[in-house]
C-alpha positions as CSV (number, residue, x, y, z in Angstrom):
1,X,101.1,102.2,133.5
2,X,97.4,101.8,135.4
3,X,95.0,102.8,133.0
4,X,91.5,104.4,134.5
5,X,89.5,101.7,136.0
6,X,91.8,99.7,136.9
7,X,92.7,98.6,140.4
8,X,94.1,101.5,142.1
9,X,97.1,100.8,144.7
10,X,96.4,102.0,148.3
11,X,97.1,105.6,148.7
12,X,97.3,106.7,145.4
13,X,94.9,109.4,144.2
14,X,92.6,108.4,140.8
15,X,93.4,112.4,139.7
16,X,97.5,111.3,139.8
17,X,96.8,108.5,137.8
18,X,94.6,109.9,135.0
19,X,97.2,112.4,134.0
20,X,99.6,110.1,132.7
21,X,97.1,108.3,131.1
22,X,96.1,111.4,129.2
23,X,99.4,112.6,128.5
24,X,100.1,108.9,126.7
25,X,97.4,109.0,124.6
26,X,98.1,112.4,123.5
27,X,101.7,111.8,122.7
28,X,100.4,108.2,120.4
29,X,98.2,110.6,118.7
30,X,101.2,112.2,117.3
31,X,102.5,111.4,114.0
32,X,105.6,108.7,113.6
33,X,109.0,109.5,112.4
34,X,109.3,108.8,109.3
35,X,111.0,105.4,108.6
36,X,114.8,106.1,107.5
37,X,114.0,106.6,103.6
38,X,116.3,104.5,101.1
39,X,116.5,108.3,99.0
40,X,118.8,109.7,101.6
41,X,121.9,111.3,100.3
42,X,124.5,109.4,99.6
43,X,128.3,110.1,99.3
44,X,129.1,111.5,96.0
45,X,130.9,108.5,93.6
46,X,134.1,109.4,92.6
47,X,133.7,110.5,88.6
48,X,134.4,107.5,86.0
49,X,138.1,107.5,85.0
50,X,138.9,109.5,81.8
51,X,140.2,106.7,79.7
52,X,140.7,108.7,76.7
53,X,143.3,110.3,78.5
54,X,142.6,113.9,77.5
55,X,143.9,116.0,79.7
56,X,147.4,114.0,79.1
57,X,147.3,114.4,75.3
58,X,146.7,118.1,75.9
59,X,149.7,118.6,77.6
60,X,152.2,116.3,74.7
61,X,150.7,118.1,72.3
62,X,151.1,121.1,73.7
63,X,155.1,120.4,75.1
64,X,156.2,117.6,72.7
65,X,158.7,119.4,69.6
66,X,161.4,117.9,67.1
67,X,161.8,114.8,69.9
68,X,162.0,116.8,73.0
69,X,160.0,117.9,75.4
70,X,159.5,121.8,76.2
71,X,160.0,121.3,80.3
72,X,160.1,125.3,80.4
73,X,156.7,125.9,79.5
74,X,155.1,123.2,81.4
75,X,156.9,124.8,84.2
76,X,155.0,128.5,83.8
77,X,151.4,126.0,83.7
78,X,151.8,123.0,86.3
79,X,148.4,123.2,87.1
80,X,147.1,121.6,84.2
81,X,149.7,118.8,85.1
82,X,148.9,118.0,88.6
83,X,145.2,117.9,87.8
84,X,145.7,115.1,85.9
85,X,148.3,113.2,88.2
86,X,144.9,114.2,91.0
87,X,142.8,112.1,88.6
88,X,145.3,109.1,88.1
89,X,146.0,109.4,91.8
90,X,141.8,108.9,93.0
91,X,141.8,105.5,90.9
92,X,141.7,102.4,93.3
93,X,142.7,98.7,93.0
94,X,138.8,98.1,93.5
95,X,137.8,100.8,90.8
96,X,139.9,99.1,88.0
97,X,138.1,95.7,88.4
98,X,136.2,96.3,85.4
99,X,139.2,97.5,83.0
100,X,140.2,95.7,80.2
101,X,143.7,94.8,80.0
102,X,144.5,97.7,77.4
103,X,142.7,100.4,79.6
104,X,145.3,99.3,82.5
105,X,148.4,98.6,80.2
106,X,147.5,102.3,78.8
107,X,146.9,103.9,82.3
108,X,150.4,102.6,83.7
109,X,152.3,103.6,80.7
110,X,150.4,107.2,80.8
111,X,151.6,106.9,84.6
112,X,154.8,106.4,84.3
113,X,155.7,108.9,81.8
114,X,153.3,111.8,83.4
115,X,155.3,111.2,86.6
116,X,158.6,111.2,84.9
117,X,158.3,114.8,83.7
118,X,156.5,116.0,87.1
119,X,160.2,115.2,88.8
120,X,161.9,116.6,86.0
121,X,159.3,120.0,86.1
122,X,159.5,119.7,89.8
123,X,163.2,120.8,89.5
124,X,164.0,121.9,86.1
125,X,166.2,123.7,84.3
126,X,168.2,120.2,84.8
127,X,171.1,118.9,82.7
128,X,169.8,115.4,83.6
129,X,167.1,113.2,84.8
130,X,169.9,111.7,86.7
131,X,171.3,114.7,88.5
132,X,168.6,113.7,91.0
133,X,170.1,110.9,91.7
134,X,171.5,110.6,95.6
135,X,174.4,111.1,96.9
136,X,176.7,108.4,95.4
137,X,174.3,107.4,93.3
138,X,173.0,104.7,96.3
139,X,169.4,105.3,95.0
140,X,169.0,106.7,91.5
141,X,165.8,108.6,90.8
142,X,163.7,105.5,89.4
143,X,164.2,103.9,92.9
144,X,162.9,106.8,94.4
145,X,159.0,106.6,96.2
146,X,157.2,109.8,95.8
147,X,154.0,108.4,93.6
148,X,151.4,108.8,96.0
149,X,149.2,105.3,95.0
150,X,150.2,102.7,97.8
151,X,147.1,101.1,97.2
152,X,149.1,99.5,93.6
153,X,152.5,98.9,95.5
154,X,153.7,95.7,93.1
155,X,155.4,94.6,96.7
156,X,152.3,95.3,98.6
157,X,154.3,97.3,100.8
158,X,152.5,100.5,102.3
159,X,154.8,102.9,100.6
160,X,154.5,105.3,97.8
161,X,155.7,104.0,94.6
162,X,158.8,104.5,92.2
163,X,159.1,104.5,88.6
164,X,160.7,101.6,88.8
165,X,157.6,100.1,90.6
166,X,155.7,100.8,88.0
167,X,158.2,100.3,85.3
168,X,159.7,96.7,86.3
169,X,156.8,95.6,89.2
170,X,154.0,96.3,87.0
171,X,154.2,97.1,83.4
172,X,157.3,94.6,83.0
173,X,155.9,91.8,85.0
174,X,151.7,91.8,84.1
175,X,151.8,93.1,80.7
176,X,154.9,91.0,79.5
177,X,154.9,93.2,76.0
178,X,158.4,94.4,74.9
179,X,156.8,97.3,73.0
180,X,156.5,98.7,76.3
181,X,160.0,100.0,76.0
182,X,159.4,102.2,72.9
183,X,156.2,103.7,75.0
184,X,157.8,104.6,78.6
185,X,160.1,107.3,78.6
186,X,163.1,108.2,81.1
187,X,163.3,112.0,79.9
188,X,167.3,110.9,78.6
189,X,168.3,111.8,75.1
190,X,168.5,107.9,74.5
191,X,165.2,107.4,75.0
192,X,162.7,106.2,72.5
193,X,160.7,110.1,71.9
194,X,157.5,110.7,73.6
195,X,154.7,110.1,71.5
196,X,152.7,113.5,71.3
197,X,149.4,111.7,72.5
198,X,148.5,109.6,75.2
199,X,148.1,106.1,75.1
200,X,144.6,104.7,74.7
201,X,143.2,101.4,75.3
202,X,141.3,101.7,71.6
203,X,144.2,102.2,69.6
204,X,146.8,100.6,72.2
205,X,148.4,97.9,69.5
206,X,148.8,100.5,66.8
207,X,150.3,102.8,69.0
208,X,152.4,100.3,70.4
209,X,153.8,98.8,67.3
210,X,154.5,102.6,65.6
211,X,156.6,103.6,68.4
212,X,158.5,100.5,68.2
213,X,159.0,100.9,64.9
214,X,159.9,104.6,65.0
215,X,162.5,104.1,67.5
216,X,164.0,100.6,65.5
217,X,164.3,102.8,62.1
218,X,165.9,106.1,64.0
219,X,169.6,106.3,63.4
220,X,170.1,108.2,66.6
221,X,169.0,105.1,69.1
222,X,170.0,102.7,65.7
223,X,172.6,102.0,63.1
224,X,172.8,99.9,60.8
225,X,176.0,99.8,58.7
226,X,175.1,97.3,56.2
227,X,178.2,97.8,54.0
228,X,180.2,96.1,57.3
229,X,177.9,93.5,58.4
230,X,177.5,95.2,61.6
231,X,174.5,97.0,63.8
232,X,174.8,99.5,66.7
233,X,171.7,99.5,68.8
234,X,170.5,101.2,72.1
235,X,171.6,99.6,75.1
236,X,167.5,99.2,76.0
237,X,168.2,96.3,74.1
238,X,171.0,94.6,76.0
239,X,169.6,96.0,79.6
240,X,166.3,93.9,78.4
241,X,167.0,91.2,76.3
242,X,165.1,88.6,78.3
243,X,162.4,91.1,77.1
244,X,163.0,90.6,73.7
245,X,164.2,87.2,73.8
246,X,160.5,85.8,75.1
247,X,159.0,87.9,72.9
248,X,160.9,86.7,69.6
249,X,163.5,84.2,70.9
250,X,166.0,86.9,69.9
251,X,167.1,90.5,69.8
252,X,167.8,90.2,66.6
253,X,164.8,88.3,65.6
254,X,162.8,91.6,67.5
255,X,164.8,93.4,65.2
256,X,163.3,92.2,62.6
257,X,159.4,91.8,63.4
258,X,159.8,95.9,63.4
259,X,162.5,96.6,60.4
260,X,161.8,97.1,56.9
261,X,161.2,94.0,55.2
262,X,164.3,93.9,52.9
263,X,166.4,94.4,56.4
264,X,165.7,90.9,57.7
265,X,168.4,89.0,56.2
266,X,171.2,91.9,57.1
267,X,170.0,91.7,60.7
268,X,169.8,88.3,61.4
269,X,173.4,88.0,60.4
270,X,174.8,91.2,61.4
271,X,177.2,91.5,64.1
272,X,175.8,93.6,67.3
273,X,177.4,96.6,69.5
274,X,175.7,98.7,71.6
275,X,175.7,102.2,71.1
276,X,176.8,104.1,74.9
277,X,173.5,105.7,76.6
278,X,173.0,109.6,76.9
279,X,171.5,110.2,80.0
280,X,171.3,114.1,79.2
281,X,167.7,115.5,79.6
282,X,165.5,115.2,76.6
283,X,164.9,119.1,76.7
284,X,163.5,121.2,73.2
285,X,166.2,122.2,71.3
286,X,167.3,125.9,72.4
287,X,167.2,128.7,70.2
């Protein structure tokens, strides 16, 4: 733009001109917009995960009796439930990069078994887990993808996961700790009980090795007739015996790491059967 006294063109009046002129230095008197400030509001973080599991324990404690679990009253309170598979559900891949193995081996076996009883709640009264099986039994329930948390697929696959994803994909196959099978449970009568707490990263090894040891000494899931040389163990430990093989070269050596002392002997010698697996649902005694 010509400023006033500069060289006018031919024909055009100094009046025309001047405006303009004006009407920029008014507007540079103006204040500036404020630069974009660094304070500006941010999307809300997601909270920290719970790691103490609380809201989990609340519920065992609450629904865990005499080694069942009270499916009927969970079902008249989901709620409290689902809020807590909402906070499992928001963790990411990215947000767990600064767990310590514990907090995740504790998460995914908190995972698993929160899920489990969802299905079961989702559809109780139910004889058995495995009633919701399909048709023919061409995909039982573990196989099943309705976990909504794609982001952990063991696979990588874009699909919701199954309890068998997290059961034999991840917890089997990162953590490599037979205990795990005393600490996951399949809501089946044969099933090691659930522990009325949740697992937590703090206390993960003692928790680990009591539940083992609980379900080694219990005469329902274990027998041992020492007067005939013989034991009759759950068939966890034939179905995972490469488990307990890495983990103590035997089953029978396993056997023994969790035994009473004066057992070893007997076991190491003792001839193994299994005892037959009760899939029926591990429901509170009714009165």
């Amino acid at each position: 733009m010509l400023s006033p006294g500069l060289f006018l063109p031919m024909g055009v009046p100094r009046p025309l001109l001047v405006l303009p002129a004006l009407l920029s230095c008014s507007l540079s008197a103006l204040p500036a917009a404020p630069p974009p400030s660094g304070d500006a509001p941010q999307e809300a973080e997601a909270p920290a995960f719970d790691h103490t599991h609380a809201a989990w324990t609340e519920i065992l404690r609450s629904c865990v009796h005499e080694g069942g679990f009270d499916y009927a009253a969970l079902k008249q309170d989901p709620a409290r439930l689902e809020r807590y598979l909402a906070a499992l559900h928001a963790v990411t891949p990215e947000g767990t990069l600064g767990w310590s193995p514990e907090q995740r081996f504790a998460f995914w076996i908190n995972a698993y078994n929160a899920h489990t009883i969802q299905k079961v709640v989702q559809n109780y009264p139910l004889a058995s887990i495995r009633k919701l099986d399909k048709a023919l039994g061409l995909k039982t329930v573990f196989e099943q993808a309705f976990i909504p948390m794609r982001a952990f697929h063991p696979d990588g696959k874009d699909e919701d996961l199954a309890l068998n994803d997290i059961e034999h994909g991840i917890l089997r196959k990162k953590f490599k700790d037979a205990r795990v099978h005393a600490a996951v449970n399949c809501a089946s009568a044969s099933c090691p009980p659930l522990r009325n707490e949740a697992f937590v990263a703090e206390r993960l090894d003692e928790q680990l090795d009591e539940q083992m040891r609980a379900f080694v000494a219990d005469e329902k899931h274990n027998r041992f007739q020492r007067d005939r040389g013989r034991i009759e163990i759950s068939e966890i430990f034939e179905w995972f015996a490469e488990d307990f093989e890495r983990d103590a070269q035997s089953v029978q050596e396993y056997l023994v790491r969790f035994a009473a002392p004066e057992d070893a002997d007997f076991l190491r010698k003792a001839k193994v059967s299994y005892v037959d697996y009760d899939w029926s649902l591990n429901d509170v005694p009714k009165r």
